[in-house]
Backbone atoms as SQL, in Angstrom:
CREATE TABLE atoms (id INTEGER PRIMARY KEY, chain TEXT, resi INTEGER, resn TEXT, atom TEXT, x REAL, y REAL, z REAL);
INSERT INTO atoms VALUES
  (1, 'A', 1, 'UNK', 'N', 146.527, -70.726, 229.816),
  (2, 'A', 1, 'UNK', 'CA', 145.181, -70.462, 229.342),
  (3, 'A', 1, 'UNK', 'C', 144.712, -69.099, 229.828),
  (4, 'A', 2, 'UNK', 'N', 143.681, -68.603, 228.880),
  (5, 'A', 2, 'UNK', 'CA', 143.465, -67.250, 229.634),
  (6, 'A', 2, 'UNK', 'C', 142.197, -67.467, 230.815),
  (7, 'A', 3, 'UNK', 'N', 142.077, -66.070, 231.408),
  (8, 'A', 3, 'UNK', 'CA', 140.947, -66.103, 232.565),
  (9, 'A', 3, 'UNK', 'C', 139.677, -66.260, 231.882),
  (10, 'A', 4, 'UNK', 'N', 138.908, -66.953, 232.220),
  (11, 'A', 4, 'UNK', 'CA', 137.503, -66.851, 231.904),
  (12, 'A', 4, 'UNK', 'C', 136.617, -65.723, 232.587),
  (13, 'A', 5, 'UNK', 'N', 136.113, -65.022, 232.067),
  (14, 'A', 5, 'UNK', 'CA', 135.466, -63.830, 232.329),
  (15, 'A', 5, 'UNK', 'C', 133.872, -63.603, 232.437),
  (16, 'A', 6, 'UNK', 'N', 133.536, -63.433, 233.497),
  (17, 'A', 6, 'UNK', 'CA', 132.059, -64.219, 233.661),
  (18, 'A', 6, 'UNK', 'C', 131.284, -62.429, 233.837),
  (19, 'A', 7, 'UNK', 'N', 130.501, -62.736, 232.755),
  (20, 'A', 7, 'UNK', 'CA', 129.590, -61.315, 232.636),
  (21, 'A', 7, 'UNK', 'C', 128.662, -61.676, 233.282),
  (22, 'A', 8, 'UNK', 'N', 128.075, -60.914, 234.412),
  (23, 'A', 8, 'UNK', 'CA', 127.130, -61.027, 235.399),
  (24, 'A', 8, 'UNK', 'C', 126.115, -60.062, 235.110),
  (25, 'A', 9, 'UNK', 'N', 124.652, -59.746, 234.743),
  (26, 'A', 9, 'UNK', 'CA', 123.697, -58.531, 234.833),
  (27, 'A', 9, 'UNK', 'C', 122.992, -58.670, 236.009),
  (28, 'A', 10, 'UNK', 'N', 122.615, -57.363, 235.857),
  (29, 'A', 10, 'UNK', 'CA', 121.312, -57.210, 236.679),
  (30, 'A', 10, 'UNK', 'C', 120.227, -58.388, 237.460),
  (31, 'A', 11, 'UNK', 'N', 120.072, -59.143, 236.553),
  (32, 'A', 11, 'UNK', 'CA', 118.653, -60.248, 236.412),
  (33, 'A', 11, 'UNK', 'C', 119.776, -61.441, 237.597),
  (34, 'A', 12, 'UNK', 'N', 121.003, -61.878, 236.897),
  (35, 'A', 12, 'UNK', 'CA', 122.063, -62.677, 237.782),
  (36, 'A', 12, 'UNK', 'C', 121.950, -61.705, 239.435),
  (37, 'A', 13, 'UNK', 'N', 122.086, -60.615, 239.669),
  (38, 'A', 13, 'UNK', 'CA', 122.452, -60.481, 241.094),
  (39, 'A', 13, 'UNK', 'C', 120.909, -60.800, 241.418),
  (40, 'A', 14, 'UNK', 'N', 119.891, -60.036, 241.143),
  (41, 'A', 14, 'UNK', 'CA', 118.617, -60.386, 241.348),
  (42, 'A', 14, 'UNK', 'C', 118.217, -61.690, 242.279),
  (43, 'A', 15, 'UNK', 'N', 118.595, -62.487, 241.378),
  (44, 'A', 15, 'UNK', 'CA', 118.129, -63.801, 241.523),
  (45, 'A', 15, 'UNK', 'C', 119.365, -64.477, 242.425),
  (46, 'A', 16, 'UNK', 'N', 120.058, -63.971, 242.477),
  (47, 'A', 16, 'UNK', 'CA', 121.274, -64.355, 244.148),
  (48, 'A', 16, 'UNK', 'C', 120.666, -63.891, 244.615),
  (49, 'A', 17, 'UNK', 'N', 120.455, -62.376, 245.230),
  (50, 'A', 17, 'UNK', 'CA', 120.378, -62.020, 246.544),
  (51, 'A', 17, 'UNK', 'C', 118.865, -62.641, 246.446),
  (52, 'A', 18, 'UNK', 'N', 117.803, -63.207, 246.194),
  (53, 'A', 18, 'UNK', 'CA', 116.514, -63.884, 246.475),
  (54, 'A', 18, 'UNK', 'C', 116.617, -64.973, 246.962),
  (55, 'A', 19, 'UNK', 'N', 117.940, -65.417, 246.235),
  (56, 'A', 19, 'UNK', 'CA', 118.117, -67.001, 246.772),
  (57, 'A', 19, 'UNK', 'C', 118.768, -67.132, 248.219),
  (58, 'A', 20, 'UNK', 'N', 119.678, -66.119, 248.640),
  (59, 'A', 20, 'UNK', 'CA', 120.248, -66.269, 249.574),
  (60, 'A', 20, 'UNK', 'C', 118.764, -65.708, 250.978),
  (61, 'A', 21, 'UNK', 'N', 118.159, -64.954, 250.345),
  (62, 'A', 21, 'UNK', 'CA', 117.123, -64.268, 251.046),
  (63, 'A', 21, 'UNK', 'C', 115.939, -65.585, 251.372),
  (64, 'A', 22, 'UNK', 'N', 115.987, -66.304, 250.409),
  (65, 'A', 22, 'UNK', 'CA', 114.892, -67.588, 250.957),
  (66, 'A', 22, 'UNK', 'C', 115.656, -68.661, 251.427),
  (67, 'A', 23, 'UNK', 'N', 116.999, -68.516, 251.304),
  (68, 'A', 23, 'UNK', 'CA', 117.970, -69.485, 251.983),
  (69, 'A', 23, 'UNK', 'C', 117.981, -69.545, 253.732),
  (70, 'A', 24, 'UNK', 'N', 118.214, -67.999, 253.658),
  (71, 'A', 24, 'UNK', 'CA', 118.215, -67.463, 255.083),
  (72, 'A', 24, 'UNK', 'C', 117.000, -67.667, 256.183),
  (73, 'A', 25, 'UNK', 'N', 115.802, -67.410, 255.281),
  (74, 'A', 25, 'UNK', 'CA', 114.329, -67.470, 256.106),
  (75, 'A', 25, 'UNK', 'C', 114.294, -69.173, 256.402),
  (76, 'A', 26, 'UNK', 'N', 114.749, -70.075, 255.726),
  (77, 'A', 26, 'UNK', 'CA', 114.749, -71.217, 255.212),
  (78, 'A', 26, 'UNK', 'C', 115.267, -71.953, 256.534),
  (79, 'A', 27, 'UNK', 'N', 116.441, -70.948, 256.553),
  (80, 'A', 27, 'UNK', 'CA', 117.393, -72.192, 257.801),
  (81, 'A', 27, 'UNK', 'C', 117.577, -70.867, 258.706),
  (82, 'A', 28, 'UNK', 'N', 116.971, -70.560, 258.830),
  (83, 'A', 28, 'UNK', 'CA', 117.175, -69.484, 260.299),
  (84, 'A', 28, 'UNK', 'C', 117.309, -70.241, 261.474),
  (85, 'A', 29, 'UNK', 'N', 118.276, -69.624, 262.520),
  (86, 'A', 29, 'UNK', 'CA', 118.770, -70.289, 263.493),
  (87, 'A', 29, 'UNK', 'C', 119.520, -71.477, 263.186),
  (88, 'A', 30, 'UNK', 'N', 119.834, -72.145, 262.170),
  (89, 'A', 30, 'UNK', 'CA', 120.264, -74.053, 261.891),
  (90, 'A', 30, 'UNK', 'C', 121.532, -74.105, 262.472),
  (91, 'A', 31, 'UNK', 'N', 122.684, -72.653, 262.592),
  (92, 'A', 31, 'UNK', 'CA', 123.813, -72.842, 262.990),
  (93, 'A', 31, 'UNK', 'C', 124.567, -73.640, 262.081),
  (94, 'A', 32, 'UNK', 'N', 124.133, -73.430, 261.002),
  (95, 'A', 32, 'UNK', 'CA', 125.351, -73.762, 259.654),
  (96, 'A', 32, 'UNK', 'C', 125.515, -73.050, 258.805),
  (97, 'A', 33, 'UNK', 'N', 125.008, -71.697, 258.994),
  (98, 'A', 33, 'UNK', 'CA', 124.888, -70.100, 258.287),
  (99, 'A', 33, 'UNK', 'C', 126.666, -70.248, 257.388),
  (100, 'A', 34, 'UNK', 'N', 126.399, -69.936, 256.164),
  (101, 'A', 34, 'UNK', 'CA', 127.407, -70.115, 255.718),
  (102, 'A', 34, 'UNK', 'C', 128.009, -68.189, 255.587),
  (103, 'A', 35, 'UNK', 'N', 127.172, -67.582, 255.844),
  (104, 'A', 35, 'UNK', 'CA', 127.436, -65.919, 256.054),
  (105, 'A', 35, 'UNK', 'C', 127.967, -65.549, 257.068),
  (106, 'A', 36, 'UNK', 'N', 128.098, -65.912, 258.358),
  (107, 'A', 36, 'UNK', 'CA', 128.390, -65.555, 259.736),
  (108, 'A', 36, 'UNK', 'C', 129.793, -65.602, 259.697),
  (109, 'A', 37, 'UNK', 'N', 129.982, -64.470, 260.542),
  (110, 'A', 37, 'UNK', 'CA', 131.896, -64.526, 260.370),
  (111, 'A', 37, 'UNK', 'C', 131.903, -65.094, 261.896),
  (112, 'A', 38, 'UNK', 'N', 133.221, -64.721, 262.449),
  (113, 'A', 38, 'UNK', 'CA', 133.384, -65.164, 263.231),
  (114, 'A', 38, 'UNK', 'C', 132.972, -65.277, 264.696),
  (115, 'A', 39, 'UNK', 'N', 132.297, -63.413, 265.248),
  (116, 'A', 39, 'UNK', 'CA', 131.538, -63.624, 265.987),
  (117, 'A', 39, 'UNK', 'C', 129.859, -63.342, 265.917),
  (118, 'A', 40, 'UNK', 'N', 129.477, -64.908, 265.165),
  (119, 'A', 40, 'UNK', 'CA', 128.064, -65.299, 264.732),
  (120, 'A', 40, 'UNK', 'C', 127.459, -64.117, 264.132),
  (121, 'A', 41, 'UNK', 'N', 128.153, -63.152, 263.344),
  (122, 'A', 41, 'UNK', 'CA', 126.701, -62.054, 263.271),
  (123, 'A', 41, 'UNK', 'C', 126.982, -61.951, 261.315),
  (124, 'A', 42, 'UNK', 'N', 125.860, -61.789, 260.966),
  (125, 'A', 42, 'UNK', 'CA', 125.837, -62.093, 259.563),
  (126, 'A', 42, 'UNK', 'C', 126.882, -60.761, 259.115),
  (127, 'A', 43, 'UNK', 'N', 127.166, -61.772, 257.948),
  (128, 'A', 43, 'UNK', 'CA', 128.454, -60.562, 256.948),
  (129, 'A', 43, 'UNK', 'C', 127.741, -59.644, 255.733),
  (130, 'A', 44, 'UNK', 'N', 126.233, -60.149, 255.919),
  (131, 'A', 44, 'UNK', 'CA', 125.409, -59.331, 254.705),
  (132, 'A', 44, 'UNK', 'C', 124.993, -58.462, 254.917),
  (133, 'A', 45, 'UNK', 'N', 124.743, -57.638, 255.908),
  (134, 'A', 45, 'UNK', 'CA', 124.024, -56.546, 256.453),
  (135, 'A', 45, 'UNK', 'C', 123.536, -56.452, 257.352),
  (136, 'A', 46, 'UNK', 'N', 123.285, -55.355, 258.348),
  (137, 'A', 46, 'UNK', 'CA', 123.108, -55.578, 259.861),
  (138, 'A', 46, 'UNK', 'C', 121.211, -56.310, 259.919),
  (139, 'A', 47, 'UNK', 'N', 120.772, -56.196, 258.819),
  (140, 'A', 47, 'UNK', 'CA', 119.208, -57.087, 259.343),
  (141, 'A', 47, 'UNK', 'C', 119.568, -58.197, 258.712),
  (142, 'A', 48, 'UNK', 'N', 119.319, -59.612, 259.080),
  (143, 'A', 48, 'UNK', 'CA', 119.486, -60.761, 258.155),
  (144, 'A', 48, 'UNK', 'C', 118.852, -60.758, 256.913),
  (145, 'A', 49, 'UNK', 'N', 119.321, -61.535, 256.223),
  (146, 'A', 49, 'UNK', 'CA', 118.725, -61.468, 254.291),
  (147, 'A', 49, 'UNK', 'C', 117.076, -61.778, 254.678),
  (148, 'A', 50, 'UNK', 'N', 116.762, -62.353, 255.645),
  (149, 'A', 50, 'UNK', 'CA', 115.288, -63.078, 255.823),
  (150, 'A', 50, 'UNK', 'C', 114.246, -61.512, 256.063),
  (151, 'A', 51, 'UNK', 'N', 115.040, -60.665, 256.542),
  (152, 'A', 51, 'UNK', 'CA', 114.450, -59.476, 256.516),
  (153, 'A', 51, 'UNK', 'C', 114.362, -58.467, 255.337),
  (154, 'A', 52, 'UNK', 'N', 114.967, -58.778, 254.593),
  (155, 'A', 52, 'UNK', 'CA', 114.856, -57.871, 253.074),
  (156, 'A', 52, 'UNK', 'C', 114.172, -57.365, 252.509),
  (157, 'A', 53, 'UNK', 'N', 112.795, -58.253, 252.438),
  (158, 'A', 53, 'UNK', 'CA', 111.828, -58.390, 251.538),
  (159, 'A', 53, 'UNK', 'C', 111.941, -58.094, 250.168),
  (160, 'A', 54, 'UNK', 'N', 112.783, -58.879, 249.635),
  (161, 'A', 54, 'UNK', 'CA', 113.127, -58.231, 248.241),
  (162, 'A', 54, 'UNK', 'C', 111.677, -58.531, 247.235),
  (163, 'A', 55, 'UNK', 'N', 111.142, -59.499, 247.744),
  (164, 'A', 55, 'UNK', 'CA', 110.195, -60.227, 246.397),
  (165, 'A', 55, 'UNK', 'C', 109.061, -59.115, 246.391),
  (166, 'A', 56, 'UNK', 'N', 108.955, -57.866, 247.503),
  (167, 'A', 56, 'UNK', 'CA', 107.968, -56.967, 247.611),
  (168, 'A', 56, 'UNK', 'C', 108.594, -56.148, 247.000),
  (169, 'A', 57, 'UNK', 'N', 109.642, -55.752, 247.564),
  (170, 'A', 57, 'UNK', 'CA', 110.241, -54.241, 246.689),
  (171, 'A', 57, 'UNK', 'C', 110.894, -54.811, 245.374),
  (172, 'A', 58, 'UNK', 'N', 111.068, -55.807, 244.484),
  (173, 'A', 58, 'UNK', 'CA', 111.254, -56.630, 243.224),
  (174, 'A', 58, 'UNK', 'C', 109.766, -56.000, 242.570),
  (175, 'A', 59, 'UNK', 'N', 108.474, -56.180, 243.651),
  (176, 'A', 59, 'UNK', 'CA', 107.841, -56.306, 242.502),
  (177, 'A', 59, 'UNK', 'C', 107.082, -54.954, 242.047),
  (178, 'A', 60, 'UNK', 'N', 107.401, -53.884, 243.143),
  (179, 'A', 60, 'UNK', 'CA', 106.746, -52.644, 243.716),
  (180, 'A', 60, 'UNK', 'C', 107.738, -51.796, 242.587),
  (181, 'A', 61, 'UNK', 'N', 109.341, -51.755, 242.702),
  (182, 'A', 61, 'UNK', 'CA', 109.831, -51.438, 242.320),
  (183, 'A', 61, 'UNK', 'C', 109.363, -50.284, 240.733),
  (184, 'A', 62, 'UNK', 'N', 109.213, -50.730, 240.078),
  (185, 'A', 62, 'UNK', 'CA', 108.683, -49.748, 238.542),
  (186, 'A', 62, 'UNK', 'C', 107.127, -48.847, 239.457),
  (187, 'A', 63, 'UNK', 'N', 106.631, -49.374, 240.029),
  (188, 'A', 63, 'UNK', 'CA', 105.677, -48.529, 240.208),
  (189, 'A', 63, 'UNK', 'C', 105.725, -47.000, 240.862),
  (190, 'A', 64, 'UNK', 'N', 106.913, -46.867, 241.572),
  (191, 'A', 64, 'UNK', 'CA', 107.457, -45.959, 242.204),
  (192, 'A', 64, 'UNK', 'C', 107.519, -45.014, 241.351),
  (193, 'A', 65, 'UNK', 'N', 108.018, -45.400, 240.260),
  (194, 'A', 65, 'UNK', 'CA', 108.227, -43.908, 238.850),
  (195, 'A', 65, 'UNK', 'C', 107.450, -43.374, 237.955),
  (196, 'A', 66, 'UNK', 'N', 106.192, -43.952, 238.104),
  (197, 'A', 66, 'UNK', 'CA', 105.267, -43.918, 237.356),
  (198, 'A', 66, 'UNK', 'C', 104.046, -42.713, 237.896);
């Protein structure tokens, strides 16, 4: 069979990295971080996703160019 080929946009990463970002604020500290490699420190970027603030700069975003 052939590979299935999964077209991902813009709006798809969006809405991951938000989810993982309210995932993170969500269970901070729980110690079942499914991101943490091996010595405990997140694999997403040196501030945790809970620090991102994406839903501010999501919504700020267009206003910048204007």
């Amino acid at each position: 069979m052939g590979q299935l080929l999964m077209q991902i946009n813009r709006e798809d990463v969006v809405k991951a990295a938000l989810t993982v970002e309210r995932w993170c604020a969500k269970h901070k500290g729980c110690g079942d971080c499914p991101l943490l490699n091996d010595e405990d420190n997140c694999m997403v970027a040196m501030e945790a996703p809970d620090y991102w603030n994406l839903e501010e700069q999501l919504r700020t975003r267009g206003l910048k160019h204007e």
